[in-house]
C-alpha positions as CSV (number, residue, x, y, z in Angstrom):
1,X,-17.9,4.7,-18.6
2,X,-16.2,1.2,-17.8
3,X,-13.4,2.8,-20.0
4,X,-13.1,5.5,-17.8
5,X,-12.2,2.9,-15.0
6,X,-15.3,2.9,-13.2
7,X,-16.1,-0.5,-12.0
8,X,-19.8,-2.8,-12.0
9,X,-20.6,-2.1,-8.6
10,X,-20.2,1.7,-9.3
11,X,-22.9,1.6,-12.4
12,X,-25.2,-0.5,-10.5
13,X,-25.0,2.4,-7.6
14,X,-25.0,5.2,-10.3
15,X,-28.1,3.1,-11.7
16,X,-30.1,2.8,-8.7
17,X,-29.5,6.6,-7.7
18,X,-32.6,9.1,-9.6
19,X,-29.8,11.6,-9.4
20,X,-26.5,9.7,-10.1
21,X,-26.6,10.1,-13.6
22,X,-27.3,13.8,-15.1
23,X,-27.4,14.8,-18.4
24,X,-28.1,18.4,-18.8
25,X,-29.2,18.5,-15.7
26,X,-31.9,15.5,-16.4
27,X,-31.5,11.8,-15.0
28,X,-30.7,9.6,-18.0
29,X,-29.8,6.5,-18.2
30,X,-26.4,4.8,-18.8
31,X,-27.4,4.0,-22.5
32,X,-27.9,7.5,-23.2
33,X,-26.1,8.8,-26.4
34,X,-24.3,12.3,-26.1
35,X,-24.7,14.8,-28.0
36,X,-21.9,17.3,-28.8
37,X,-22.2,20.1,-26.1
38,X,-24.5,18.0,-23.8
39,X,-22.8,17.9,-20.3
40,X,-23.1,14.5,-18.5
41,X,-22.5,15.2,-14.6
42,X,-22.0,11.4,-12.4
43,X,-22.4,12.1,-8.7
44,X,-21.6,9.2,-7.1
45,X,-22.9,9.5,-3.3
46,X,-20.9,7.4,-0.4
47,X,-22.6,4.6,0.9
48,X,-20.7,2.3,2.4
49,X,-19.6,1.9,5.9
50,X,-16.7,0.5,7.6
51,X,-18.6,0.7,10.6
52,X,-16.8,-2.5,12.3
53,X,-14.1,-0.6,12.7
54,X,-13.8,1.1,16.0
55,X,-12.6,4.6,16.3
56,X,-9.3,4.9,18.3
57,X,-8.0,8.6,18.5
58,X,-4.0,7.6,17.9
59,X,-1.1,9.7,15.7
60,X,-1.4,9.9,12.4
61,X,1.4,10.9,10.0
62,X,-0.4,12.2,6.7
63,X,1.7,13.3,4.0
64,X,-1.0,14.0,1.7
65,X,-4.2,14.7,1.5
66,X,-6.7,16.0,-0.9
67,X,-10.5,15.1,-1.5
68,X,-9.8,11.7,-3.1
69,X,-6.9,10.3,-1.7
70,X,-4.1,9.6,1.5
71,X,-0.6,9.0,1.9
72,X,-0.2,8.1,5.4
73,X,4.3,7.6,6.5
74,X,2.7,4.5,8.9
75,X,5.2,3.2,11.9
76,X,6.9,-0.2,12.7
77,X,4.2,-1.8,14.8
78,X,0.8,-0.4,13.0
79,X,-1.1,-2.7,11.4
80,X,-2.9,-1.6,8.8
81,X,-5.9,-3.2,9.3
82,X,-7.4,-4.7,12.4
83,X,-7.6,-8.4,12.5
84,X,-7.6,-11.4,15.7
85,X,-5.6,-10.4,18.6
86,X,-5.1,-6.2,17.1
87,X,-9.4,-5.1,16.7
88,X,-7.9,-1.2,17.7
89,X,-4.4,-0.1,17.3
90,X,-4.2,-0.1,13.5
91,X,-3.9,2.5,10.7
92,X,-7.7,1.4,10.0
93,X,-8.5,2.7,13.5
94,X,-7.2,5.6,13.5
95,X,-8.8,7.1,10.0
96,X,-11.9,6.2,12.0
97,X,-11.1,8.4,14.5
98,X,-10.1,11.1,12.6
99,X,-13.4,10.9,10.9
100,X,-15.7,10.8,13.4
101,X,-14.4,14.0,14.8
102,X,-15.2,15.3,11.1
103,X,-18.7,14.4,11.2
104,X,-18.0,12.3,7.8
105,X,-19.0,8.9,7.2
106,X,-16.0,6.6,7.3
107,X,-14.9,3.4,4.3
108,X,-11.5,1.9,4.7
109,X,-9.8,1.7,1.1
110,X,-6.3,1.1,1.4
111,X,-4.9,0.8,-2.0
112,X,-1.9,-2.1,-1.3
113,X,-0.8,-2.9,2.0
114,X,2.5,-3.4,4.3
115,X,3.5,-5.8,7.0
116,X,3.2,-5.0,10.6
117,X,6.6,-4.1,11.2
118,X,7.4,-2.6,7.8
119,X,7.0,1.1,8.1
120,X,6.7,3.9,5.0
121,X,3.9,5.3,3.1
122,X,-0.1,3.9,2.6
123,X,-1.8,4.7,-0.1
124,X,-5.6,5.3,0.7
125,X,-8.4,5.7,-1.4
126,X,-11.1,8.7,0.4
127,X,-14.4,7.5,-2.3
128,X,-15.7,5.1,-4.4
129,X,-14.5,6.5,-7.6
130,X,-10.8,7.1,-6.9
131,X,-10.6,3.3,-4.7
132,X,-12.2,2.1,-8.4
133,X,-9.6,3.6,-10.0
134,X,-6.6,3.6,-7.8
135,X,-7.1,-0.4,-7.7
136,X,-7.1,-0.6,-11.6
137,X,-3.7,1.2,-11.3
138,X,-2.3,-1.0,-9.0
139,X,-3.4,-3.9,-11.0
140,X,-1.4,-1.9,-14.2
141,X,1.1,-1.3,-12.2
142,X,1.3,2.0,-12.8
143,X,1.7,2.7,-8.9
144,X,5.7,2.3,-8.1
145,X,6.9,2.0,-4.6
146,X,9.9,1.5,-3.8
147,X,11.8,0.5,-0.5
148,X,14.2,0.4,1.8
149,X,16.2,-2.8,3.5
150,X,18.8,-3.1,5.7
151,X,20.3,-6.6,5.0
152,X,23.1,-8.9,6.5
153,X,26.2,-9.0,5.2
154,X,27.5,-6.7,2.0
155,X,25.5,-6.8,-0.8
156,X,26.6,-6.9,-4.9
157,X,26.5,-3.1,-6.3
158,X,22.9,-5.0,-8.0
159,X,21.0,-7.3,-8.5
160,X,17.9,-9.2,-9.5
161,X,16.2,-12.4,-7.7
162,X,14.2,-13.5,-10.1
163,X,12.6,-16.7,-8.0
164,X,9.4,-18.5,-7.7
165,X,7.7,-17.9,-3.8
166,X,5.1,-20.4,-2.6
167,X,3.9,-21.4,0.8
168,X,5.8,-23.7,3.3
169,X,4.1,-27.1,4.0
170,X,1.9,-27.0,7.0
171,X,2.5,-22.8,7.6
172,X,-0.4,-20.2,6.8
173,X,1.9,-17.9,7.4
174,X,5.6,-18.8,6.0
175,X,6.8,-18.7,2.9
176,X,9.8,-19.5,1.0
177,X,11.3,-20.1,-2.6
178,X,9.8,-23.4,-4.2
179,X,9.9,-24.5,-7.9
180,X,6.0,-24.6,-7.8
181,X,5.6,-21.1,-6.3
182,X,4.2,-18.1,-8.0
183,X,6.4,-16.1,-10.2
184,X,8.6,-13.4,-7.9
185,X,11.2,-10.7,-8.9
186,X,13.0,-8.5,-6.6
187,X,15.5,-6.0,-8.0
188,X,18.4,-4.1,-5.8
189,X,20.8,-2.0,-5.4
190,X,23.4,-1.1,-3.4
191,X,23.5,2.4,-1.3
192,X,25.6,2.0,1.7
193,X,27.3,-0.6,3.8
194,X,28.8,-0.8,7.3
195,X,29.2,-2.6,10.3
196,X,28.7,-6.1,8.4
197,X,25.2,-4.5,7.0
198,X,24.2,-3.0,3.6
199,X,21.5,-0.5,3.3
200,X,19.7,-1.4,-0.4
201,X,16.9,0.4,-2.3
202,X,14.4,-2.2,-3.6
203,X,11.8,-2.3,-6.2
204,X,9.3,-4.7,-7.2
205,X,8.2,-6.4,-10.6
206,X,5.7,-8.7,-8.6
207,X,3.6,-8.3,-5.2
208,X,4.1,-11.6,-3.2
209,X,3.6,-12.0,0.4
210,X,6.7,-11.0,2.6
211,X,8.6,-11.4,-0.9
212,X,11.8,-8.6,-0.1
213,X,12.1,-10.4,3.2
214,X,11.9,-13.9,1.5
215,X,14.1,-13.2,-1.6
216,X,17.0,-11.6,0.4
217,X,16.9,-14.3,3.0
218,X,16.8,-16.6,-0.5
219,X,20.4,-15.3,-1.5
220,X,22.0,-15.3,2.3
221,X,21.2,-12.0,3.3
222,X,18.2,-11.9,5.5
223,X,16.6,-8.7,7.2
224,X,17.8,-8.4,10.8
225,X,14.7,-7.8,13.4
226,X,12.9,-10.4,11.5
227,X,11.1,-12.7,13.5
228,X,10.4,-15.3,10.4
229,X,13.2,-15.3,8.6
230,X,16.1,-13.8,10.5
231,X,15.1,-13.7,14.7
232,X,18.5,-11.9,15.3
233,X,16.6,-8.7,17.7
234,X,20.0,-7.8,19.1
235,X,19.8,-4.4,17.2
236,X,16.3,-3.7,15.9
237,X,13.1,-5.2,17.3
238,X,11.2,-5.2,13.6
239,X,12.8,-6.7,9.9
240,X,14.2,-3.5,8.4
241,X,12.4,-2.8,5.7
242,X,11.2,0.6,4.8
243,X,8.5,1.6,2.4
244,X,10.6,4.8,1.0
245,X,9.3,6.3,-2.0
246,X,6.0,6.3,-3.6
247,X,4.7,7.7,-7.2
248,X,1.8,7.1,-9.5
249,X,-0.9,9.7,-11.2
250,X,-3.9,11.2,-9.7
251,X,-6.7,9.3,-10.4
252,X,-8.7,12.1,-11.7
253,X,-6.5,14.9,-12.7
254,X,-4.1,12.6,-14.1
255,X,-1.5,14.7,-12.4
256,X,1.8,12.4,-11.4
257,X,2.2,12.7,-7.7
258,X,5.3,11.6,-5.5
259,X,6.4,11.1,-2.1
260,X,9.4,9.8,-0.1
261,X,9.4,9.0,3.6
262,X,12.9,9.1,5.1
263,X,14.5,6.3,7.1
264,X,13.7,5.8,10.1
265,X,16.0,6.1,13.0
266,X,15.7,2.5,14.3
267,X,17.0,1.4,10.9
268,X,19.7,4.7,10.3
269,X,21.0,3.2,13.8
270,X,22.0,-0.4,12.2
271,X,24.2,1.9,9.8
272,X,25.6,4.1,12.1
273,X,29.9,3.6,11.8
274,X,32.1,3.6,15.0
């Protein structure tokens, strides 16, 4: 079964439930050999609990939905989970919410994250089983995102950054490109340009922290709206960066699923000629 994806902590819950392993309809044991014809049924029962996280009825934009799995088109200025100084208005909140009116116990599994200000579709897992699996996939990269930026300046046609980010000295929370950082590639191309801006599509071969933002600051053209790396707020209050497109395969039908979330108007405006 650990080629099937499911992880340690999943057997050891299968394990300690009488009924979380069938075979035939009897409880067997993860050992058991099959037989050919011998059905072997895992019912994996929910029993965890993000119950820290406090239920706070707010909009929710769900693009999907089915009984293993979210995609959520989340807004400039969510969080996605709560943390010091934001314990209500995130994307973690308001899946509470949403359950508690269900009568459904509630886990947080988001599958990958995004930045405060970046807006664009969440991946969530809804059980045990698919957050298992969904997180091996990530890890494989076999889930592709890709985004949207509106930069400074006019960007080549393409283009790859291929260069190392690391932490600034003294900063938990800035980063930059350093020759002892972790490996980083951003690749890019070129979709539109006006009014001194250029509107790219973006798509990643590694996941570092704020690494879009930090690579196109890198090669001189920074993300206006962004209050690390390019504070210019005199057209958008948030960087512009979009999380556009999003496609991987269902975790248990295998099925390959995609989605695309369109711009949004704050960052269509930056484009916008005359």
């Amino acid at each position: 079964m650990r080629k099937q994806g499911l992880s340690h902590a999943l057997l050891v819950q299968l394990k300690r439930d009488p009924g979380g392993l069938l075979l035939d309809g009897e409880p067997a044991y993860t050992c058991a050999r099959l037989r050919p014809g011998a059905v072997l049924q895992i019912n994996l029962r929910e029993g965890l609990s993000s119950g820290t996280v406090t239920p706070v009825r707010q909009p929710l934009a769900i693009v999907y939905e089915d009984e293993d799995l979210f995609v959520i088109n989340k807004p400039a200025g969510m969080p996605v989970h709560p943390s010091h100084g934001n314990r209500e208005m995130t994307l973690a909140n308001a899946l509470a919410a949403r359950y508690l009116e269900r009568g459904e116990p509630f886990c947080f599994r988001p599958i990958g994250r995004l930045d405060k200000n970046t807006s664009g579709l969440v991946l969530l897992a809804k059980n045990g089983l698919s957050g298992c699996l969904l997180s091996g996939m990530a890890g494989r990269r076999q889930i592709r995102r890709e985004y949207l930026a509106v930069c400074k300046g006019r960007l080549p046609d393409n283009g790859t950054v291929d260069a190392p980010i690391g932490r600034v000295p003294g900063s938990s929370l800035l980063r930059e490109v350093r020759p002892n950082g972790r490996p980083a590639v951003t690749h890019f191309e070129r979709m539109d340009d006006a009014a001194g801006l250029s509107l790219a599509r973006v798509w990643l071969e590694t996941g570092r922290t704020h690494q879009i933002r930090v690579h196109m600051a890198h090669i001189g053209h920074p993300l206006p709206g962004d209050f690390l790396y390019c504070p210019d707020f005199t057209k958008i209050s948030r960087h512009a960066l979009h999380a556009a497109r999003l496609c991987f395969p269902h975790p248990l039908t295998g099925e390959t699923l995609q989605f695309e979330a369109p711009l949004p108007r704050d960052m269509a405006a930056l484009l916008e000629k005359g």
